[in-house]
N, C-alpha and C positions, 0 to 999 in steps of 0.2 A: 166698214169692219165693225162687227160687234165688239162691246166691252168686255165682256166674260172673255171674247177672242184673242182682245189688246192684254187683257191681264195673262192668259197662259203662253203670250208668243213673248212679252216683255218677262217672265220668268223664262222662258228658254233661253233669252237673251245673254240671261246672267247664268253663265255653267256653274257659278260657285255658291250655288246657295250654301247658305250655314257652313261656308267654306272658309270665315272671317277665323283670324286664331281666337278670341278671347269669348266667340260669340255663345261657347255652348256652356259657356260655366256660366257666363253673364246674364243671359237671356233665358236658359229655359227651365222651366215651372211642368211639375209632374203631381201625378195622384197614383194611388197605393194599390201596389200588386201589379205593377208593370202596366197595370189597362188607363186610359180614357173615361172606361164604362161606368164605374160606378156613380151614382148621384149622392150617395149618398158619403163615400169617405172622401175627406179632403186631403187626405196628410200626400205631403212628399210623395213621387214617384221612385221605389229604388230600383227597379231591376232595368239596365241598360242594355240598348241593340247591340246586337255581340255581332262582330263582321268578321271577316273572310280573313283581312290582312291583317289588320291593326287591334290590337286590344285595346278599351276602352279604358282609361282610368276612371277612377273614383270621382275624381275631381269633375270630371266630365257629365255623370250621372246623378249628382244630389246635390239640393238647393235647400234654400231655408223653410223653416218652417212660415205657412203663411202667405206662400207664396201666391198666387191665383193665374192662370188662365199661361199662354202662350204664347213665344215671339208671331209678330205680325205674317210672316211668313210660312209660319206653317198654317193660321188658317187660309192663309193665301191659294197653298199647296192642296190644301182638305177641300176647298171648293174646286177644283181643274180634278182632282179624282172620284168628288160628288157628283159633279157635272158629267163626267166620261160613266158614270156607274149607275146613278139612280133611278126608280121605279120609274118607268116612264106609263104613265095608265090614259086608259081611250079617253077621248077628248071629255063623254060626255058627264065620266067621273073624275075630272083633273081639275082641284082644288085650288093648286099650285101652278103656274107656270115657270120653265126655268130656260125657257127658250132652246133653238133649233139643235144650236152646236152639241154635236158628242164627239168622241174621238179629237180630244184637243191632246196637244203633245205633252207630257212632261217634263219637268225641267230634268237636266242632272244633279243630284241631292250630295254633294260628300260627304255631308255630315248624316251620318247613320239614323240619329238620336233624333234629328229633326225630321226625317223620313218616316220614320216609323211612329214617332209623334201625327204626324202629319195624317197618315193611313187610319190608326187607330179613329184621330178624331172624324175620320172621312165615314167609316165603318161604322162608329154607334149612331153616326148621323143616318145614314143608311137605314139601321138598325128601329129607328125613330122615326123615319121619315112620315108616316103616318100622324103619328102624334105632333110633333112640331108642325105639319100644315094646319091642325085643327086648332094648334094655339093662334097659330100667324091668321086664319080667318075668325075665330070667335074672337080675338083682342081687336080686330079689325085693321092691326099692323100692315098686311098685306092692302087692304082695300084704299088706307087713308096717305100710306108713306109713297113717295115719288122716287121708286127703284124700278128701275129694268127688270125685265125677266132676265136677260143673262146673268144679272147680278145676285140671283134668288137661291143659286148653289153657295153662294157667300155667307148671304145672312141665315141659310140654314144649321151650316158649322159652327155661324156663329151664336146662334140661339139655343143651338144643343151644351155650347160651353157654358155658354152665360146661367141657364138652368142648373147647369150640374153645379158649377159652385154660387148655388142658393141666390140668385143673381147679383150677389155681390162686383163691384166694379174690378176690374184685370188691373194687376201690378203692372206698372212699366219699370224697366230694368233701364238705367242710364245712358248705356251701350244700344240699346234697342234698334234696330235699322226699322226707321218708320214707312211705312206704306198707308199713304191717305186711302185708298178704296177702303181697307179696314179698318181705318179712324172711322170712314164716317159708316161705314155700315154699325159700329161698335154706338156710335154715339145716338145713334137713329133707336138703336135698342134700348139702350139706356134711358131715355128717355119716354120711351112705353116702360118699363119694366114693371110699374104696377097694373098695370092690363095685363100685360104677359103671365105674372105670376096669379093673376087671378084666374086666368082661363086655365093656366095647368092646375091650379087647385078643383076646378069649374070639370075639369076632363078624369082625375084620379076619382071625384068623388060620383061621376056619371057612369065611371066603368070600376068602381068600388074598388083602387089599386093602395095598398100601402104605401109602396113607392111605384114610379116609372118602369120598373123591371117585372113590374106585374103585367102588362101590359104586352110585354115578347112571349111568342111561342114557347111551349114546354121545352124543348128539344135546345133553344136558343140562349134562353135562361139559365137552363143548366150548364149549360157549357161557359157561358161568362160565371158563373160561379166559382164552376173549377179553377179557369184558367190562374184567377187571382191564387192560385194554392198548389200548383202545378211543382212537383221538386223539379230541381236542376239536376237534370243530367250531365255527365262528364266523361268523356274518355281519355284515357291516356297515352300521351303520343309515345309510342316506345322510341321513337328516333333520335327523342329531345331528354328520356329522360325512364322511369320502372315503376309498376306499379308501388317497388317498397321505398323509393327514394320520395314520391310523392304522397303516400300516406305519414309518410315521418316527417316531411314538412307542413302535413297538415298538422299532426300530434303537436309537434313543437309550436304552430301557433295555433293553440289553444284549445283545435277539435278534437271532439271524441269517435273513435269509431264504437256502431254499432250493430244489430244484426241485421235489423230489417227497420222497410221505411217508416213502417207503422212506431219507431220508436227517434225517430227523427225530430227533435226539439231541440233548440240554440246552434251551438256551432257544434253542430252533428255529422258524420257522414257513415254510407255504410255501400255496401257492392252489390250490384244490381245483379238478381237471381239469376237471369237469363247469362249475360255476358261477363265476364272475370275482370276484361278492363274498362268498365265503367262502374263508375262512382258516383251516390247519389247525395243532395241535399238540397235543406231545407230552401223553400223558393226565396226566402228576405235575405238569403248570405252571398250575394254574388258579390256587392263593394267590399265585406270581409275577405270574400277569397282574391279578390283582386291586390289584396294588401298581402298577401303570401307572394304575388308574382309569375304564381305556376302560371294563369291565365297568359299575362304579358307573355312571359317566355315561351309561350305556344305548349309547355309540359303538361297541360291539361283545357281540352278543348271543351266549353260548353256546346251542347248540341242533345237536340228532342231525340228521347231512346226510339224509337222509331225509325231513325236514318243510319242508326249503327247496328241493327238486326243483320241487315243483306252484306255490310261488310264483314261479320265475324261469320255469317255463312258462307260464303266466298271466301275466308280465308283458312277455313275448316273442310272444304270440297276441293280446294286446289292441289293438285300433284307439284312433283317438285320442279320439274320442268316442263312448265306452262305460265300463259301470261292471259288476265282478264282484260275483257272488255267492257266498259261502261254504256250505258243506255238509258238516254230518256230526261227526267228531270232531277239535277244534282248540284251539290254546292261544292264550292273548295274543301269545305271539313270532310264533306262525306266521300269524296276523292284522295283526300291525305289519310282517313281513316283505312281507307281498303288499301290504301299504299303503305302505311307503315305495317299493320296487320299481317301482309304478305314477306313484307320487306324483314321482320321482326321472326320471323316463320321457315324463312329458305336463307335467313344471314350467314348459316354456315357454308352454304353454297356459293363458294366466291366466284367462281367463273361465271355462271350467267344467273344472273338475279331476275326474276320474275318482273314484267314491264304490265304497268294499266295504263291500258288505252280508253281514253276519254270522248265519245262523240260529242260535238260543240257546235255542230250546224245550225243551231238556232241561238245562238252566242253573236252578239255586234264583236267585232274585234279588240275593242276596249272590255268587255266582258272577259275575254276569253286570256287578254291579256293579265287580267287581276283574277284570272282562274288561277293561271299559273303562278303567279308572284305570291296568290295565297298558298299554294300546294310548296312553294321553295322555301317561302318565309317557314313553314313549319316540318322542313329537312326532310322530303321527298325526291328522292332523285332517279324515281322509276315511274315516271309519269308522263308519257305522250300523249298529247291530243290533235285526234283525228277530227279536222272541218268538215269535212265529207258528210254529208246524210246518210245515215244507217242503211235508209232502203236501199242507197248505190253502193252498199259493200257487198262484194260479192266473197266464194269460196277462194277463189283464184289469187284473194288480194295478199301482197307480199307481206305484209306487216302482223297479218291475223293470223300465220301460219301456224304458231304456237298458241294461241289463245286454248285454254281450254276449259273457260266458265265465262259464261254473258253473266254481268249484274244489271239487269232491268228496272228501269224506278221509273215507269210511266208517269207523264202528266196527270192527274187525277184527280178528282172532286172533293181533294183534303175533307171529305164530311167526315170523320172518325176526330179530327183536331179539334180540342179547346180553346186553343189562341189560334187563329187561321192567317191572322194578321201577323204576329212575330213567325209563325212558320212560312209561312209564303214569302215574305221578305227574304230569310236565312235561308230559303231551298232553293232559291230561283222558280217559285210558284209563280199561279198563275191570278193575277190581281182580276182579269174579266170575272173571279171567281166569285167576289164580295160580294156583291149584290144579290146571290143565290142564300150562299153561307148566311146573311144576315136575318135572312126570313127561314131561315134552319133547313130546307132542300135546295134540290138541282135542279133547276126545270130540265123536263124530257129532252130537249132538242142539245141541249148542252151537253146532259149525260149519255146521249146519243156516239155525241162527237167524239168523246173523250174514250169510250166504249171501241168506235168504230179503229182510231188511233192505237190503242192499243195491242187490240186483234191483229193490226197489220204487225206491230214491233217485236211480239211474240211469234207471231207465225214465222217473220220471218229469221229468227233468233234461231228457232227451231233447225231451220236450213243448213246450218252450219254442219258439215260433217265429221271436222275434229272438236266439236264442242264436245266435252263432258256432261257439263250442266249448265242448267240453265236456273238463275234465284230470280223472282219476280217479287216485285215489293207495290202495296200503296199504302196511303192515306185514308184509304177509303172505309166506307160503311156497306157499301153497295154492292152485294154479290154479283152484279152484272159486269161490275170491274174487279171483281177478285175469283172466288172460288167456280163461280158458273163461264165465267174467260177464259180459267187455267183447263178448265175440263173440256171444252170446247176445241181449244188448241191442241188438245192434245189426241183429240178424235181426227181432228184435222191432218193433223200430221202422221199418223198413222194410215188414215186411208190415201194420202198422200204416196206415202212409200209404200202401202200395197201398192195399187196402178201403177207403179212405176217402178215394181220387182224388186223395191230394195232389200236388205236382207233387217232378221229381225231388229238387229244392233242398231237398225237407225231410227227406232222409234225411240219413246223418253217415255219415263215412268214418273207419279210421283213419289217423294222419298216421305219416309214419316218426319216428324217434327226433329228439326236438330238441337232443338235448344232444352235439356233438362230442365225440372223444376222439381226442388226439395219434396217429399210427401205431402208435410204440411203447408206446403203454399198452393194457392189458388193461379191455375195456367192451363196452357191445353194439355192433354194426355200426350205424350214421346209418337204412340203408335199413329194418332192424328196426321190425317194426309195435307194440313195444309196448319200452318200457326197465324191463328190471330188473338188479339190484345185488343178487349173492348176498353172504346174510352171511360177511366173513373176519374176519381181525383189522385190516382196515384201517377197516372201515365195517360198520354194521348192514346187511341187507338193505330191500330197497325194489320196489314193480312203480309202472310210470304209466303210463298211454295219454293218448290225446288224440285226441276226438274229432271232426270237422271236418266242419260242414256241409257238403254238396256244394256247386262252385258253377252258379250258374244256367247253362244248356244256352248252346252258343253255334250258332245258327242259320244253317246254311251256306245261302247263295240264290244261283242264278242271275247272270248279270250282269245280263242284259235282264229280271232281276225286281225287280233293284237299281235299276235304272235307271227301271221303271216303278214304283214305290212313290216313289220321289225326285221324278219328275217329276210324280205326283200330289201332293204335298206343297209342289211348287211352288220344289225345293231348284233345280233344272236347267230350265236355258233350252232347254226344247225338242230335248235331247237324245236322238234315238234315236224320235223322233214328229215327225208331220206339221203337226198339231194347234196351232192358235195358242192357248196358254194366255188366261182370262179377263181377266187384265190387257191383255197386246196386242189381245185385240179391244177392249176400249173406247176404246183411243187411237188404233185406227185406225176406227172407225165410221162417220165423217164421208165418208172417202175410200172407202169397201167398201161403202155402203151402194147408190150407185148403179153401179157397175160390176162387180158379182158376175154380173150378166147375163151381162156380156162375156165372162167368164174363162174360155173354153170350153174352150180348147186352147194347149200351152205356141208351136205354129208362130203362134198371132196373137196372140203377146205384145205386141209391139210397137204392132199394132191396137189392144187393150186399153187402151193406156197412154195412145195420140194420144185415143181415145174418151172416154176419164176427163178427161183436161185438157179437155176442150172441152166438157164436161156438167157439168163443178165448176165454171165461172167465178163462176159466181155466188155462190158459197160461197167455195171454198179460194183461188181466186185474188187475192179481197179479200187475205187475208194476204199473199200472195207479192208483191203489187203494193206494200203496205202496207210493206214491206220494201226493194222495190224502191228506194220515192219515199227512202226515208229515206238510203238509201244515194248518189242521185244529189243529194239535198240536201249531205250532211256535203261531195260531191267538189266542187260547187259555191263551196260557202263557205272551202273549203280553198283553191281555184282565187283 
């Protein structure tokens, strides 16, 4: 058994990584603006991984100043996801060896912060990987030290830390849980470190770099830029709590509202143009808002504006008795979002409340278990999830019979993200992603897959015949997964239901843009058939459509075809016909029966009429007599 193989199966061993109580206040060391990335700032990390269930305290997220480098285990963790991700290139330009194993297991992480630590430092390594083999062969590190290849995912993560804090020696924390493979790769470093720093001095000034970040693709650079400056977004849980209850506890500790983001400085907040409940702020005030409690108490959920588009249009398309279905790739937030949204919308409707249905066939049982526990802990109680595979749902099935909106949130090539690593984490993304995202595209065969996946989840969304609508959402940059997929599908589906004579109503249109934006703000135009949000520093990017059944034909008629289909139906009295409807003949039978004879011509009407009276007595004039007597009675006894 290889070592690299003994290291990631003795971490599966242990399910409770960073699972210790005291270990995450004790152990871990951050750098500024939530990232890994930078080389250049060293301060403090503030912004913490926000989870599903649990809120993160304060105390959990920031450490002293000074700090340097990371518990043992999370570089332990950053090489099992280096190893499973990195460039792997033809033998006859492979500088580096890191040995055979790929696809080694991961452990279970519970502690978020170490997780996500853990990814980040896996990513810039990724990110680097070039640059770090040129240091590890021009310092001659690699040729002269007595490591394994398997062990080369190790000292990669750990040479990327050691650089960024100026190779200053890593803090140990008292508490620390030690892991000698990282003692000694740490001290093997150390001990070059003035080789190492000279070949990175030796590499910036051969490719004329300021810093290391010159060094990444235009596309890749940028985006770690932003990310460090990203606002926080927020929405608001109506279950737990109102938009004005939670701006008033922001006023009282200490924030200001104001209009727009561009005026976002200290403890600022203001309402995100698009959507009414969400709330925007600056990216260094999460430990502040954490100290209000909204977070704790679930009364206001951080989460990327991006994944709350498709639940306010979902909750703005939906009729009053119907219930959504979920699809694709989603978190617990983005599931209690479209649930309270709906819930918050038909609460006047007590008798049957709107259900979201969840598909979770690619959920382990423990996932799907801390789906739900997230979706309760934040008072959702119209939330079922369906294990089932989407593509084995049929029209027949008993549970969808009410559905009447798909929310779609395909898997997708998150390339529209700034942080790719905090959002795949918090979305249930796809980590095979990293290694593309790092070198700033997708390769072909990837976006292939993800393209072909799609096409089937949409098409068959389409299927559905008491669908309404259908909101499709990604991450993407890639019109092959957004606007050129939705236009496809929907040619599809059409010539679908031609061949197979359906009627117009079962095709789907698209709808223009649902989301307004003030004159003065920069967004798509209303009338725009699809809404996207390129990534800036204000916001990750985003594409959505919305697909909208046709509605039923409206049937232009005739008057005098109005008139006879009505007066067949018996709505109109003989309107526009000669014809005595069946009811008037039988209440006149009595009188028609014998003088139809007569009715020859309208000049002897008159004839007709003396003729009938004098041929009915026997019959009709009983009555009339019979009325007569009564009437000369009552004047009698009056008299």
């Amino acid at each position: 058994m290889s070592e690299r193989k003994h290291i990631s199966e003795k971490m599966v061993k242990n399910k409770n990584i960073g699972g210790h109580p005291n270990r995450s206040s004790t152990c871990k060391t951050k750098k500024a603006g939530s990232q890994v990335a930078s080389s250049k700032d060293l301060s403090p990390l503030d912004n913490p991984a926000d989870s599903d269930i649990h809120a993160i305290s304060p105390e959990l997220q920031t450490t002293g100043q000074g700090q340097l480098g990371f518990p043992d285990r999370a570089y332990l963790l950053a090489s099992v996801i280096f190893q499973n991700n990195h460039l792997e290139k033809p033998p006859a330009q492979r500088l580096v060896n890191y040995g055979k194993e790929r696809g080694l297991p991961l452990p279970e992480v519970k502690d978020e912060e170490l997780q996500r630590t853990a990814y980040e430092l896996a990513f810039n390594t990724l990110k680097y990987q070039e640059l770090l083999e040129d240091i590890m062969i021009d310092s001659c590190f690699y040729l002269t030290q007595p490591m394994p290849d398997d062990q080369m995912s190790l000292v990669a993560v750990t040479l990327y830390d050691f650089q960024d804090r100026k190779f200053l020696p890593r803090e140990h924390q008292g508490e620390e849980e030690v892991i000698q493979e990282v003692r000694d790769v740490e001290n093997y470093l150390l001990r070059f470190k003035t080789k190492l720093a000279a070949s990175l001095a030796r590499c910036r000034i051969k490719h004329d770099l300021l810093s290391i970040e010159y060094i990444l693709p235009e596309s890749v650079k940028t985006k770690q830029e932003r990310s460090s400056s990203l606002p926080l977004y927020a929405w608001v849980n109506t279950l737990k709590s109102s938009l004005d209850e939670v701006q008033s506890v922001l006023k009282n500790a200490g924030f200001s509202q104001v209009k727009s983001i561009g005026q976002l400085e200290g403890p600022t907040f203001c309402q995100d143009l698009h959507c009414g409940d969400i709330l925007v702020f600056p990216a260094q005030l999460k430990a502040q808002l954490y100290s209000t409690r909204l977070l704790s108490d679930h009364k206001l959920i951080i989460q990327d504006k991006s994944c709350s588009l498709g639940p306010n249009a979902v909750c703005s398309l939906l009729p009053e008795e119907g219930d959504v279905l979920m699809v694709g790739c989603f978190s617990g937030p983005t599931v209690s979002h479209t649930a309270s949204l709906i819930a918050e919308k038909h609460k006047a409707n007590s008798n049957d409340k709107p259900t979201v249905y969840a598909c979770v066939s690619d959920r382990t049982n423990a996932q799907r278990s801390e789906l739900q526990q997230a979706v309760t802990a934040m008072g959702c109680k119209n939330v079922k999830l369906i294990p089932e595979d989407f593509q084995s749902l049929g029209c027949g099935d008993k549970r969808l019979q009410k559905v009447r909106v798909i929310l779609l949130i395909p898997k997708c090539s998150v390339s529209a993200v700034s942080n790719p690593v905090e959002f795949i984490l918090q979305e249930n993304g796809d980590t095979d992603l990293l290694q593309d995202l790092s070198q700033g595209s997708v390769v072909q065969s990837k976006l292939e897959a993800l393209v072909a996946q799609q096409r089937k989840d949409i098409d068959h969304a389409l299927k559905f015949p008491k669908v309404l609508a259908v909101v499709y959402s990604t991450c993407s940059s890639y019109p092959e997964e957004n606007e050129a997929l939705v236009s496809r599908a929907l040619e599809q589906a059409k010539a679908r239901a031609e061949q197979e004579g359906e009627p117009k109503q079962a095709n789907f249109r698209l709808s223009p843009c649902l989301f307004s934006v003030p004159d003065h703000a920069e967004g798509p135009e209303e009338t725009d058939p699809f809404f996207m949000l390129e990534p800036s520093e204000q916001s990750n990017g985003c594409f959505l459509a919305v697909l909208n059944r046709e509605p039923e034909p409206v049937v232009k008629e005739a008057p005098h075809e109005v008139l006879v289909r009505a007066n067949a139906k018996g709505i109109l009295d003989r309107i526009g016909s000669n014809q005595l409807t069946r009811k008037e003949q039988y209440g006149h039978t009595n009188r028609m029966t014998k003088t139809t004879h007569a009715r020859t011509s309208q000049t002897h009407l008159s004839v007709s009429i003396q003729s009938k009276n004098q041929e009915t007595k026997g019959s009709n004039s009983t009555t009339l007599c019979g009325h007569q007597e009564f009437t000369n009675r009552r004047q009698s006894s009056q008299g």
